[in-house]
C-alpha positions as a printed Julia matrix, in Angstrom:
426×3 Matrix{Float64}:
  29.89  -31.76    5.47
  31.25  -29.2     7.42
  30.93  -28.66   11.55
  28.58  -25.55   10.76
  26.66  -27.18    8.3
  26.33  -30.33   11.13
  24.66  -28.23   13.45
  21.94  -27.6    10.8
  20.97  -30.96    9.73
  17.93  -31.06   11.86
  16.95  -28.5     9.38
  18.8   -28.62    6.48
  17.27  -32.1     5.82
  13.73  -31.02    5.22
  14.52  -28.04    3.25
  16.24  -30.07    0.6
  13.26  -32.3     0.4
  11.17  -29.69    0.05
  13.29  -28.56   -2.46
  13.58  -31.37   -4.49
   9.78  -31.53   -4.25
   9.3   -28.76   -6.44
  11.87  -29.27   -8.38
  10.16  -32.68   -9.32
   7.41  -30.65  -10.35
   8.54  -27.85  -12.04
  11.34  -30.41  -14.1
   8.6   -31.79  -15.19
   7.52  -28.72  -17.01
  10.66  -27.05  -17.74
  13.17  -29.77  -17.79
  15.3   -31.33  -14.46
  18.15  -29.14  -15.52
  17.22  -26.01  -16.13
  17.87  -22.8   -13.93
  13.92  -22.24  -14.54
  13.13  -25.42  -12.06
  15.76  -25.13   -9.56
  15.15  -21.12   -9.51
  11.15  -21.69   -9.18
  11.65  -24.55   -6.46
  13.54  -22.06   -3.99
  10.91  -19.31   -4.61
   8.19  -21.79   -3.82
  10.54  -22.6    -0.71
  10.01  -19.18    0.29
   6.51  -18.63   -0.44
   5.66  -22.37    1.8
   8.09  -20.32    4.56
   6.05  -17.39    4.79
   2.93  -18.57    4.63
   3.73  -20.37    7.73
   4.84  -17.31    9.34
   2.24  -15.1     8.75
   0.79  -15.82   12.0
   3.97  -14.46   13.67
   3.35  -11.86   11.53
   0.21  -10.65   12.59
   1.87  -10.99   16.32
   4.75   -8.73   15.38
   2.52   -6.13   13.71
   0.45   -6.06   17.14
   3.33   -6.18   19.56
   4.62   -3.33   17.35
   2.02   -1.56   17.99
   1.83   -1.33   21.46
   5.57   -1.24   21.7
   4.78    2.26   19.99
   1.69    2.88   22.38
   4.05    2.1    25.4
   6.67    4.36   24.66
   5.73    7.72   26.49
   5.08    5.43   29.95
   8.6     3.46   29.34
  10.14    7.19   29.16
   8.92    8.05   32.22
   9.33    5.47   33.95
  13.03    6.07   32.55
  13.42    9.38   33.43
  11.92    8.31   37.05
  14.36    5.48   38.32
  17.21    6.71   36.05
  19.72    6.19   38.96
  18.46    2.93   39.84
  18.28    0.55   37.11
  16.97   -2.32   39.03
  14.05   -0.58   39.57
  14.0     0.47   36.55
  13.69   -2.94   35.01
  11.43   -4.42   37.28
   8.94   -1.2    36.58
   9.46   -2.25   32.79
   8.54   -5.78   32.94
   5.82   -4.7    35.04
   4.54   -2.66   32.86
   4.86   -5.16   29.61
   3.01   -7.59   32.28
   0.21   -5.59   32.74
  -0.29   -4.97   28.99
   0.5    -8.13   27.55
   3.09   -6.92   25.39
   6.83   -8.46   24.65
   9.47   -6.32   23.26
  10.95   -9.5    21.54
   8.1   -10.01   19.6
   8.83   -7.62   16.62
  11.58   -9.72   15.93
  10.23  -13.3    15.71
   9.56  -13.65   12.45
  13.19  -12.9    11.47
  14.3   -15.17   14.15
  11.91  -17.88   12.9
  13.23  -17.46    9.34
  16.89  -17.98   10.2
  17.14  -21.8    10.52
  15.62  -21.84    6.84
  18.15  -19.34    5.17
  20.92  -21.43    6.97
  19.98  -24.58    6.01
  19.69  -23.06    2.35
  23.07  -21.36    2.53
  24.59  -24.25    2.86
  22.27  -26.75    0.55
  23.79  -24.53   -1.68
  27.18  -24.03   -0.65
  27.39  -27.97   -0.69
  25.83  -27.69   -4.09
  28.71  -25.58   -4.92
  31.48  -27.31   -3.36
  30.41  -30.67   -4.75
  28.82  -32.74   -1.75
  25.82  -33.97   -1.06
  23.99  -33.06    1.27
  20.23  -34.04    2.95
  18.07  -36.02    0.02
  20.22  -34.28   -2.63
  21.95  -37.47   -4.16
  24.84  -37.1    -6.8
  22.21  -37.26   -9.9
  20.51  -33.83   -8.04
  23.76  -32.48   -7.67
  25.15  -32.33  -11.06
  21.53  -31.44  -12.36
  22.02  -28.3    -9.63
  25.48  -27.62  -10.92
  24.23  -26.86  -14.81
  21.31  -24.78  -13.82
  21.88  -21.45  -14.4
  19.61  -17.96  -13.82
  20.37  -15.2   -16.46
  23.86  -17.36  -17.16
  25.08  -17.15  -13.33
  24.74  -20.74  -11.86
  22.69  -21.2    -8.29
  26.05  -21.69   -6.68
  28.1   -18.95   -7.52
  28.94  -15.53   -5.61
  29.98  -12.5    -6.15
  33.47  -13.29   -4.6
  34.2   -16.44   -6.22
  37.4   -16.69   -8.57
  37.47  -17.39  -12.21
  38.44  -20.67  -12.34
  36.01  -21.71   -9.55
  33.22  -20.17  -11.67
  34.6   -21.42  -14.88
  34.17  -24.61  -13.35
  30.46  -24.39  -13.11
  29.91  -23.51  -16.65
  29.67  -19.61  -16.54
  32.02  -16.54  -17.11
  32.85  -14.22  -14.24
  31.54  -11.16  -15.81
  27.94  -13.2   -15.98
  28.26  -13.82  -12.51
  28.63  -10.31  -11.04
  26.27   -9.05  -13.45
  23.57  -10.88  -11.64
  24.67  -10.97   -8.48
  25.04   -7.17   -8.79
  22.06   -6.59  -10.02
  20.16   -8.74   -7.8
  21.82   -7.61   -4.45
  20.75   -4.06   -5.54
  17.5    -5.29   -5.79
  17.59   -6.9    -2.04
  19.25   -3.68   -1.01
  16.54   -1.81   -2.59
  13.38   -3.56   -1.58
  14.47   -3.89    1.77
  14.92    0.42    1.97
  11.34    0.71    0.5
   9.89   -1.71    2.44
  11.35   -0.06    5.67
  10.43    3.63    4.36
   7.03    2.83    3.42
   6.67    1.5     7.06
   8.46    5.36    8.38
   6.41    7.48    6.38
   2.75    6.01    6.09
   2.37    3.61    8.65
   3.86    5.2    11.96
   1.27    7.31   14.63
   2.33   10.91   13.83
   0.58   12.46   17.02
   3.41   11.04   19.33
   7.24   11.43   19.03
   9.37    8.53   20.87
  12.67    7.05   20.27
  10.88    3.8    18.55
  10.68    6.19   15.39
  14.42    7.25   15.86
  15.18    3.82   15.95
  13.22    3.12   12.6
  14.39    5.85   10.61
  17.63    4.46   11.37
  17.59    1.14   10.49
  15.53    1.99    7.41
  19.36    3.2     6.24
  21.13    0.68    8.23
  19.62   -2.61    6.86
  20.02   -1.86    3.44
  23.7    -1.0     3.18
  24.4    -4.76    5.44
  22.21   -6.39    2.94
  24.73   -4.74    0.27
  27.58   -5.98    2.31
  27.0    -9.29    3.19
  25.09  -10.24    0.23
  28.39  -10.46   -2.24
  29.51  -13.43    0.17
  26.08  -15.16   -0.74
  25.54  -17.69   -3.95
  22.71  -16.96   -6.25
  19.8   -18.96   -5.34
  20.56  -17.47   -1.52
  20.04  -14.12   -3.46
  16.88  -15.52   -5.37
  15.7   -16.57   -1.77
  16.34  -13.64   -0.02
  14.76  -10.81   -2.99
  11.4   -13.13   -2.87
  11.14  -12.75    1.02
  12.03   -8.8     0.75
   9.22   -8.41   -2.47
   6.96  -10.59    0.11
   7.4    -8.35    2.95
   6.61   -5.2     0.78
   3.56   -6.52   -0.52
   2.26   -8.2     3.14
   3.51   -4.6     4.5
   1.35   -2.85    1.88
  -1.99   -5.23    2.32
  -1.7    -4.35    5.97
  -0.79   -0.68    5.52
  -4.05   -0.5     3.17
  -6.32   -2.67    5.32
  -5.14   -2.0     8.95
  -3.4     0.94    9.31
  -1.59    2.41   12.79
  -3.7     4.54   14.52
  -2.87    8.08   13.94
  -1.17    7.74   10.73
  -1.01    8.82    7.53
  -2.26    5.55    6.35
  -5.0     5.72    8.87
  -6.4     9.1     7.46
  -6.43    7.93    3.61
  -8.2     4.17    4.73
 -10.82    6.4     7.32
 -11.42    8.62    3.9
 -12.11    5.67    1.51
 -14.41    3.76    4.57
 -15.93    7.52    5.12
 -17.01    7.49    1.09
 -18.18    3.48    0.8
 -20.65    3.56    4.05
 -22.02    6.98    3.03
 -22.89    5.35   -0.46
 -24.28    1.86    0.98
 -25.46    3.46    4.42
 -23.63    0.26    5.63
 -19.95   -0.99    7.18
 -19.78   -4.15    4.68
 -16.76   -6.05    5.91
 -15.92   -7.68    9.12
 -12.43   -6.1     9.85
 -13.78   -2.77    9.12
 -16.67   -3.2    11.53
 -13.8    -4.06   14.01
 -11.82   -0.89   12.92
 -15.46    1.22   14.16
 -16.11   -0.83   16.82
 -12.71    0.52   18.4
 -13.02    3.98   16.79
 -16.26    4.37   18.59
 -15.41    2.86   21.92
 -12.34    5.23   22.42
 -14.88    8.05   23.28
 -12.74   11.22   23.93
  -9.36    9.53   23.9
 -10.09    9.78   19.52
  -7.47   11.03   17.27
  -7.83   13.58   15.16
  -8.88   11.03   12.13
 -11.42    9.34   13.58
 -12.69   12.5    14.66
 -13.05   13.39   11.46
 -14.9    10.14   10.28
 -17.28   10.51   13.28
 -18.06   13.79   11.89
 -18.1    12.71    8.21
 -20.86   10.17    9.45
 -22.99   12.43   10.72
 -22.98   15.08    7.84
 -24.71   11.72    5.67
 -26.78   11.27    8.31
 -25.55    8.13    9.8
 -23.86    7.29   13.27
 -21.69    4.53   14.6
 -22.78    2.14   17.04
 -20.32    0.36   19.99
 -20.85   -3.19   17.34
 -18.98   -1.33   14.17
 -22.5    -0.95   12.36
 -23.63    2.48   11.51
 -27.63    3.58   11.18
 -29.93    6.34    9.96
 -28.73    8.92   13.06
 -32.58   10.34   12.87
 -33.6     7.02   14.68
 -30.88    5.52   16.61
 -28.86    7.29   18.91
 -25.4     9.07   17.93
 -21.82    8.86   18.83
 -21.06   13.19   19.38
 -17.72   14.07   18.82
 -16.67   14.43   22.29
 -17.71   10.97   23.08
 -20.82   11.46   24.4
 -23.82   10.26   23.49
 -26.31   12.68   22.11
 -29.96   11.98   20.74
 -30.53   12.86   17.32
 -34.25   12.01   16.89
 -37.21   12.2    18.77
 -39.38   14.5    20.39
 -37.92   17.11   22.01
 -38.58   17.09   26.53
 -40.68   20.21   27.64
 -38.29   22.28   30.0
 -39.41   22.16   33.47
 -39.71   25.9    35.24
 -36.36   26.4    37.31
 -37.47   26.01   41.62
 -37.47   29.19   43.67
 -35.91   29.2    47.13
 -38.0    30.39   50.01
 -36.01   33.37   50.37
 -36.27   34.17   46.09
 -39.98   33.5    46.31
 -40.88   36.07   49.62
 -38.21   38.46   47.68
 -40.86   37.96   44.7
 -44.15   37.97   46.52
 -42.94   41.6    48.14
 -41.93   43.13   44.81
 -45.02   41.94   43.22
 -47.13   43.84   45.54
 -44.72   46.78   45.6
 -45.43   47.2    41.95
 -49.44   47.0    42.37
 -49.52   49.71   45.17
 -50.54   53.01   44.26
 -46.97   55.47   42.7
 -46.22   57.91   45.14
 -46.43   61.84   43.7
 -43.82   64.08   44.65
 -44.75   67.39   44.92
 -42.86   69.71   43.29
 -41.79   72.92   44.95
 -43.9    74.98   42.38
 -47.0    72.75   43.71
 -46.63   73.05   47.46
 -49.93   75.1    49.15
 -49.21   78.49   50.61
 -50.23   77.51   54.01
 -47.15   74.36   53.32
 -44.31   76.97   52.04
 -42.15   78.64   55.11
 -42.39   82.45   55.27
 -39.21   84.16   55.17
 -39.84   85.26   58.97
 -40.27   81.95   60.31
 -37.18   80.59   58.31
 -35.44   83.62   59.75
 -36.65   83.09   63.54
 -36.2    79.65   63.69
 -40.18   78.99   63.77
 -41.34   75.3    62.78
 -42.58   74.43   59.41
 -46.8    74.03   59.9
 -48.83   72.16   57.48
 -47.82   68.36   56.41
 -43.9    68.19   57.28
 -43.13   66.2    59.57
 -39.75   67.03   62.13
 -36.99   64.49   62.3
 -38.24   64.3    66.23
 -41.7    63.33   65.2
 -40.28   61.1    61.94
 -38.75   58.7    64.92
 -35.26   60.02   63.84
 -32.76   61.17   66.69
 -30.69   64.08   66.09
 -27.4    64.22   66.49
 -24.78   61.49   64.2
 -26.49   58.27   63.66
 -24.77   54.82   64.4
 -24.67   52.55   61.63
 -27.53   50.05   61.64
 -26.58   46.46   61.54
 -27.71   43.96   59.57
 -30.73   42.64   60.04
 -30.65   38.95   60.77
 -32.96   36.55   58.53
């Protein structure tokens, strides 16, 4: 056993038990030497390993999540201190503090899987080479050595020579056949995996340099899976394609079930949730009851989906309430679309009569009785009596107009320019 291999032994120990657990199993039902067994036993090895790691799973997919959420704040705070980086940093951590979040977590569960792939690199590689390694006694070993998959035995790369792979009972062309075939298959599940993440499951209401980031490691995985993956034997292959064809289908479930706010993925799952609780007038499930419960407790901050399921709600007559259940919106009171909430049933209040001011009411009171008195008649100057009409003398001699007109002198006018009056104070 090698020094690298040493190092491993805490771990490489119980993977070849576990190993030879299922191999005891499935020998049992396809024979101890077949590629069938040893093939099945790794991808049960896997299976076991990810199972265990789906709570780090769920932790990545929510640290994710707010990573996402926390990227316009972490660019400002950027673009704020971005000639002191001490500052800088301590604003960061002070802002993961204060929302719980840990940029590291995203990557746990690949950290947490990398003692296992180790340990079964080199189970294998001792496989290979002949030695024995953790429970695998000699008898294991040679029953290993003639199990093949599709002719190419567990132990073989892509890179070995001919004579090494003669010596394991298989021709060269066999052997890069299928380890062709199945690194394009690693290569290839690992790109869709990563672009169904890009296109359906990222919040398309915010740009941020997360995204930049994903698109490029969507291309940038793939091509080192391609690269290192010639250096690795056949059952690491078989291990690795089962954890890639894992993540796609845990990526999907979640992508279906729980999608990011604000993305494609959201819209379609807020469509189909839409259509089931206007047929059954009900939210049936408990995680989708969660999904509501948040949708509805977001108020105005709503995106432009859940907008649009608020809305869909209330054209079938139903509204969301703060626990995720929805009811009959002519008897309970609704969520409106701006966040507020607006009663949908009921009798309506009688308006109360707007309050006068003092000043609005005496305004009131004197127009009132303005509009009762008596019109005034104007006399035309057809109507006036003689005795009322000037003669042409007394305009000419300057005489006073007898009868009813009244002088500015007697009217309380002065003569000469008047002087402005000023306003009267109230």
């Amino acid at each position: 056993m090698d020094t690298i291999a040493s190092l491993f032994s805490f771990i490489t120990t119980p993977v070849s038990w576990v190993i030879v657990q299922f191999h005891s199993v499935y020998g049992a039902i396809f024979g101890p030497d077949t590629g069938w067994a040893w093939g099945l036993s790794i991808v049960s090895l896997v299976i076991l390993i990810r199972i265990c790691l789906i709570p780090l799973f769920v932790k990545q997919i929510k640290s994710t999540r707010a990573m996402q959420t926390l990227q316009p704040e972490m660019k400002k705070i950027q673009e704020r201190y971005k000639n002191d980086k001490q500052r800088q940093s301590e604003e960061m951590m002070k802002l993961y503090k204060e929302t719980g979040t840990n940029p590291l977590s995203s990557c746990l569960p690949i950290l947490a899987q990398s003692p296992f792939f180790f340990a079964l690199y080199h189970v294998l590689n001792s496989i290979a080479t002949g030695d024995t390694i953790g429970v695998i006694n000699q008898s294991l070993l040679q029953s290993a050595q003639k199990a093949h998959i599709v002719g190419a035995p567990l132990a073989a790369k892509f890179t070995d020579s001919a004579s090494k792979v003669e010596a394991l009972g298989a021709s060269l062309t066999d052997v890069r056949v299928v380890t062709a075939i199945m690194i394009v298959l690693m290569s290839a599940s690992q790109f869709f995996t990563q672009r169904q993440l890009m296109t359906k499951n990222v919040d398309t209401t915010v740009k941020t340099p997360f995204m930049q980031q994903q698109k490029m490691l969507m291309y940038v995985f793939p091509v080192m899976f391609a690269v290192f993956g010639i250096n690795f034997p056949v059952g690491v292959l078989v291990y690795w394609l089962t954890t890639n064809v894992w993540t796609m289908g845990q990526q999907m479930y979640v992508i279906h079930n729980n999608p990011t706010p604000g993305s494609k993925a959201q819209a379609s799952y807020l469509d189909r949730l839409t259509k089931h609780v206007a047929q059954h007038n009900k939210v049936s499930k408990r995680r989708d009851r969660a999904i509501v419960k948040a949708i509805v407790a977001k108020g105005r901050d709503r995106n432009e989906f859940e907008r649009k399921f608020i809305n869909g709600l209330s054209k079938a007559g139903l509204a969301a309430q703060a626990d995720g259940t929805v009811i009959k919106s002519d008897t309970a009171t609704a969520q409106a679309e701006d966040g507020t909430p607006t009663t949908t049933g009921g009798t309506p209040k009688r308006q109360q009569p707007k309050r006068q001011s003092k000043s609005q009411r005496q305004h009131g009171g004197a127009k009132a009785a303005g509009e009762t008195d008596e019109p005034k008649t104007s006399l035309t100057k057809s109507d006036e009596p003689e005795d009322a009409k000037p003669s042409a003398a007394a305009k000419k001699s300057g005489a006073k107009p007898a009868g009813g007109t009244r002088s500015k002198a007697q009217s309380g006018q002065r003569k000469g320019p008047q002087r402005p009056k000023s306003p009267s104070k109230k």
